[in-house]
One Martini backbone bead per residue (centre of mass of N, CA, C, O) as a GRO file, in nm:
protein
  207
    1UNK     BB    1   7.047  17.628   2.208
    2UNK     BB    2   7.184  17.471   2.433
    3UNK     BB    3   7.412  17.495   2.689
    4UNK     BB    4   7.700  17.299   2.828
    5UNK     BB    5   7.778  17.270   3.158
    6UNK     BB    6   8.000  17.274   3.381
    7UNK     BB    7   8.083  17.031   3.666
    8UNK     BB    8   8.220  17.006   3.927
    9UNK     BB    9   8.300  16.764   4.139
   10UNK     BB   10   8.181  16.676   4.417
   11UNK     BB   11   8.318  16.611   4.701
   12UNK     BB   12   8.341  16.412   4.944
   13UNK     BB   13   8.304  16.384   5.257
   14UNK     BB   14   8.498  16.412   5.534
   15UNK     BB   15   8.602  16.246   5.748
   16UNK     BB   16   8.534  16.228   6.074
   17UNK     BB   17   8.712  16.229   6.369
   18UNK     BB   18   8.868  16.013   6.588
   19UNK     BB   19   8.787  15.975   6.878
   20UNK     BB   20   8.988  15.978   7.164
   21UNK     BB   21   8.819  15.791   7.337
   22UNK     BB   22   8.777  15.525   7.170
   23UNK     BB   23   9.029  15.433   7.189
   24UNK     BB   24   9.071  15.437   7.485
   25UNK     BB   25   8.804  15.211   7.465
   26UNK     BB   26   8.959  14.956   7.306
   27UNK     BB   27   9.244  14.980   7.522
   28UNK     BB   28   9.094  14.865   7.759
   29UNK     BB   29   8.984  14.609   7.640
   30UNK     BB   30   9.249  14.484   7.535
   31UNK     BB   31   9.379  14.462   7.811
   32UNK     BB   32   9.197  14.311   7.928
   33UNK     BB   33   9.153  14.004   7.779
   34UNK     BB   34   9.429  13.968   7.834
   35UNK     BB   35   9.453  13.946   8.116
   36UNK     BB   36   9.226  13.713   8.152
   37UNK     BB   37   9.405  13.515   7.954
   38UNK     BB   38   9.627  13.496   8.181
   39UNK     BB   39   9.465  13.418   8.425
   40UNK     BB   40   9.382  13.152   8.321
   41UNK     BB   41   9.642  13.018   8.243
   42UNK     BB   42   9.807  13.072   8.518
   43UNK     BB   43   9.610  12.943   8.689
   44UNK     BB   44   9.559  12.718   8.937
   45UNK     BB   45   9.426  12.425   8.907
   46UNK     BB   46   9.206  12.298   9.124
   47UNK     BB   47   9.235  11.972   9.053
   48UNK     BB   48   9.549  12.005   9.100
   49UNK     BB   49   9.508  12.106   9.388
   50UNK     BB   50   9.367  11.846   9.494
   51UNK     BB   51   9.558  11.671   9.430
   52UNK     BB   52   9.815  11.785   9.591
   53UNK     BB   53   9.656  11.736   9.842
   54UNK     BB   54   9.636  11.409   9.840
   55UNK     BB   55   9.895  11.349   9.819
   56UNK     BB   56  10.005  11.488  10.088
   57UNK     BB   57   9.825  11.284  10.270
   58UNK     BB   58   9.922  11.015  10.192
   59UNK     BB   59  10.192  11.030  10.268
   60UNK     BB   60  10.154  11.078  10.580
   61UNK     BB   61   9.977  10.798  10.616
   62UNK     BB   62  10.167  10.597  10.516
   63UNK     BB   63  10.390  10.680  10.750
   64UNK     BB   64  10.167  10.597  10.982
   65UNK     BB   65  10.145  10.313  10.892
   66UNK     BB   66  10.436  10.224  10.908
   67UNK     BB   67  10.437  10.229  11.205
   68UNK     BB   68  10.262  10.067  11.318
   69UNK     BB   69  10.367   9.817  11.154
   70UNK     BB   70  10.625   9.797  11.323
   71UNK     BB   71  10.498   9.759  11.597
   72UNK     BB   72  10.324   9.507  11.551
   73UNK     BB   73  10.554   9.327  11.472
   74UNK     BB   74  10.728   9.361  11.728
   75UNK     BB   75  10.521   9.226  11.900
   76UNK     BB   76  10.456   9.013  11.781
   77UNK     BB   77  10.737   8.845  11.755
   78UNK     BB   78  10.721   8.747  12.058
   79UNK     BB   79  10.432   8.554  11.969
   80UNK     BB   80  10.477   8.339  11.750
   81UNK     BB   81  10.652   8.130  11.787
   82UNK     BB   82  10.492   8.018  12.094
   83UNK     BB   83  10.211   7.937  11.889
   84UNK     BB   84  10.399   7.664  11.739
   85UNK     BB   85  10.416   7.508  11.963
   86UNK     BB   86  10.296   7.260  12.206
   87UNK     BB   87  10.309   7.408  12.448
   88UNK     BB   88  10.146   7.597  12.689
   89UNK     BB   89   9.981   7.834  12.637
   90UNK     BB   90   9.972   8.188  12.654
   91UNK     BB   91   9.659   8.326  12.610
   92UNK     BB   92   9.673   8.600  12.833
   93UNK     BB   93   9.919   8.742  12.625
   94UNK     BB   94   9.825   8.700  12.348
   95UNK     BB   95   9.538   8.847  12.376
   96UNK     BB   96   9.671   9.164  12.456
   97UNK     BB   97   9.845   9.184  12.200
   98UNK     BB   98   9.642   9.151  12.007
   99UNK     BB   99   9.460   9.409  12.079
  100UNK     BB  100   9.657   9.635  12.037
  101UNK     BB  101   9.647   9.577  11.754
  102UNK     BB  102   9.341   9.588  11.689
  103UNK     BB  103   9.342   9.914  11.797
  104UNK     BB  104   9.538  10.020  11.578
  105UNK     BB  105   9.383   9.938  11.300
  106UNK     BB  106   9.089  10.049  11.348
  107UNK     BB  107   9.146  10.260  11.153
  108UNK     BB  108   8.982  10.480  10.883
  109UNK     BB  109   9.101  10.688  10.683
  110UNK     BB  110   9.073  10.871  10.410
  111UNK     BB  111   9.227  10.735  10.151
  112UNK     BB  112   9.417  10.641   9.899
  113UNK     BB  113   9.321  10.323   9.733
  114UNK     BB  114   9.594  10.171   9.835
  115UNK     BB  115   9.603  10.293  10.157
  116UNK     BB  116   9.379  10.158  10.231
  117UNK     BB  117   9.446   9.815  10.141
  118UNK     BB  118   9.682   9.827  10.341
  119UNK     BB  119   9.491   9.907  10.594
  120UNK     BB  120   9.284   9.636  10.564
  121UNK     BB  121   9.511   9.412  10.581
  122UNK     BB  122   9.606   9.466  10.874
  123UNK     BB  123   9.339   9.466  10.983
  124UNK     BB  124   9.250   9.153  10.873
  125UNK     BB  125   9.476   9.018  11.045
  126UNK     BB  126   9.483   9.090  11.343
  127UNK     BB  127   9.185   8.964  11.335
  128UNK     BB  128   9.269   8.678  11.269
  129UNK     BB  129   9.435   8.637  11.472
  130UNK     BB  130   9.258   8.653  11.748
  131UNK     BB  131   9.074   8.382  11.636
  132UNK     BB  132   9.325   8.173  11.698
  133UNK     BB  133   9.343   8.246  11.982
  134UNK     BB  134   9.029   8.211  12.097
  135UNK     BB  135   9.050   7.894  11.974
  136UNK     BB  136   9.252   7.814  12.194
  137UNK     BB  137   9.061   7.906  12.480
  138UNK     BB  138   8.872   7.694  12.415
  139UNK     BB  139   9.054   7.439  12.411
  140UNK     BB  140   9.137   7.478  12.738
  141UNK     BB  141   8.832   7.374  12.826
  142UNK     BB  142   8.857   7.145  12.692
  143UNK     BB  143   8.928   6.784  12.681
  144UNK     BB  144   9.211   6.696  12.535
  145UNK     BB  145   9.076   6.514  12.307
  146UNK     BB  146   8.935   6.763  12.160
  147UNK     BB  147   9.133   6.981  12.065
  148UNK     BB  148   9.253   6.932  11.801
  149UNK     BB  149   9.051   7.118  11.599
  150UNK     BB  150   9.086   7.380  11.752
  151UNK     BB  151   9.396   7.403  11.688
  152UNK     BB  152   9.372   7.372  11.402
  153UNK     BB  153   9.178   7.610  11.335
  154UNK     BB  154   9.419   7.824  11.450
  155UNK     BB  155   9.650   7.737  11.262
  156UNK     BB  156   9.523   7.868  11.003
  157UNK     BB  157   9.441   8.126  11.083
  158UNK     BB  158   9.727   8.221  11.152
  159UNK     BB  159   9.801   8.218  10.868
  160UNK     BB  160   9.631   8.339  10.740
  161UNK     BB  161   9.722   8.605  10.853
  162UNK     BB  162  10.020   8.658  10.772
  163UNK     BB  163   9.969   8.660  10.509
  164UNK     BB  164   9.766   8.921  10.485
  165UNK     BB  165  10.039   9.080  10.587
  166UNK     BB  166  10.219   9.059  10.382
  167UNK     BB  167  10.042   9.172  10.134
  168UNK     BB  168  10.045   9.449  10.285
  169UNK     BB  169  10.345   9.511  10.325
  170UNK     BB  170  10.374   9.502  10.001
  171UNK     BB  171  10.202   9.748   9.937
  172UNK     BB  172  10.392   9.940  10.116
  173UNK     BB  173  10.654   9.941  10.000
  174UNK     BB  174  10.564  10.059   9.762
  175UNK     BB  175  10.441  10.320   9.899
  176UNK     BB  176  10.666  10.417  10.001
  177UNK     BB  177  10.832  10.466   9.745
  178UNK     BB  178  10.600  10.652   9.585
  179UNK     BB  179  10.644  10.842   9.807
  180UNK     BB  180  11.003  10.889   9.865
  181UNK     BB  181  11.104  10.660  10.125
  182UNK     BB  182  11.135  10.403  10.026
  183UNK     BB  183  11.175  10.079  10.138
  184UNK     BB  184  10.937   9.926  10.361
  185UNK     BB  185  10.955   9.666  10.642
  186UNK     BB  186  10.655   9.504  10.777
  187UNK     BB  187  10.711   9.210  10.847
  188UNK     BB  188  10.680   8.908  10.969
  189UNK     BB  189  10.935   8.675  11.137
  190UNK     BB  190  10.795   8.475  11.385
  191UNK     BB  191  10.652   8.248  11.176
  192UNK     BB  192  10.804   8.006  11.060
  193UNK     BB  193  10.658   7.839  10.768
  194UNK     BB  194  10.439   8.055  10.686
  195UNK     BB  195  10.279   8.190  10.486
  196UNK     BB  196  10.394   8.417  10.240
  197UNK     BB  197  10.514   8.728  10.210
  198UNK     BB  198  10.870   8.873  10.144
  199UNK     BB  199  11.118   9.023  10.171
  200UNK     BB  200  11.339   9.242  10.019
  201UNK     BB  201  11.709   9.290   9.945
  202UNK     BB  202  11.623   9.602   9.948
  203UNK     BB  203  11.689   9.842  10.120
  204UNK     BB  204  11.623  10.084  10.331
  205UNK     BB  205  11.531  10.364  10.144
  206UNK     BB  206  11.533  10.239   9.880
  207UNK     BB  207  11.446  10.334   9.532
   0.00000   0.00000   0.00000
């Protein structure tokens, strides 16, 4: 008869320990993946960046187109009262001046779509106004009972013009506004009685 044997119970090897390079390799991974979350969290955004910058050349062109547009009411203001007069025009002094400001507007700067707007209105404007003026020009030619058609029509354009001038000046109002520089008016005022709109009685400069 077999006789059995006890035996104990051989335990499992035990694990071998932890080199500490690994750790050491672990903790500078997991240190870089949160640094570099870190840096992307907080990094200024490529796209907000090129937005701030086209916000602050816009306020600046704004800005510089409202000074023109002050020079130019400055100047016609001299000259449309006495374009609406029925007395002989003075039609070589009246296309000088309107020459100045169509050279001050034909300026095209790329800049926000709505500070285009407003300097496209006066550049359109400026330049209806020079048509007006040609027209009387022509008319100053023509035999005295001929010129009523291109007076008509000198006047029309006039309109025209002025019209234009106040759209985009109303325009420019508001992006002065939008830009913090408060209401800035730069309306013409020497032509009573042609359409177009007209400045508000909001101080210039509120906001």
């Amino acid at each position: 008869m077999a006789v059995k044997v006890s035996r104990r119970p051989v335990p499992p090897p035990a694990p071998a320990p932890r080199k500490p390079y690994l750790i050491a390799v672990l903790l500078v991974v997991v240190l870089a993946v949160g640094a570099g979350i870190g840096y992307l969290v907080g990094r200024p955004d490529s796209v907000e960046k090129m937005q701030i910058a086209d916000l602050k050349r816009d306020a600046e062109q704004i800005k510089t187109l409202t000074d023109q547009a002050r020079l130019t009411v400055e100047e016609l203001d001299k000259i449309l009262p006495a374009m609406g007069e029925p007395g002989p025009p003075d039609v070589p002094a009246w296309q000088e001046a309107i020459r100045k400001a169509v050279e001050r507007h034909s300026e095209t700067p790329s800049g926000m779509t709505e500070t285009n707007v407003a300097r496209g209105g006066f550049r359109s404007a400026v330049n209806a106004l020079s048509i007006s003026v040609d027209l009387l020009a022509a008319a100053q030619k023509l035999p005295e009972a001929d010129r009523a058609p291109y007076i008509e029509l000198a006047t029309r354009q006039r309109t025209l013009a002025v019209t234009t001038w106040s759209v985009a000046a109303t325009q420019l109002d508001q992006l002065n506004v939008e830009a913090g520089y408060g209401h800035q008016h730069a309306y013409l005022s020497g032509a009573p009685g042609e359409g177009g709109m007209h400045a508000d009685e909001i101080p210039e400069g509120t906001e």
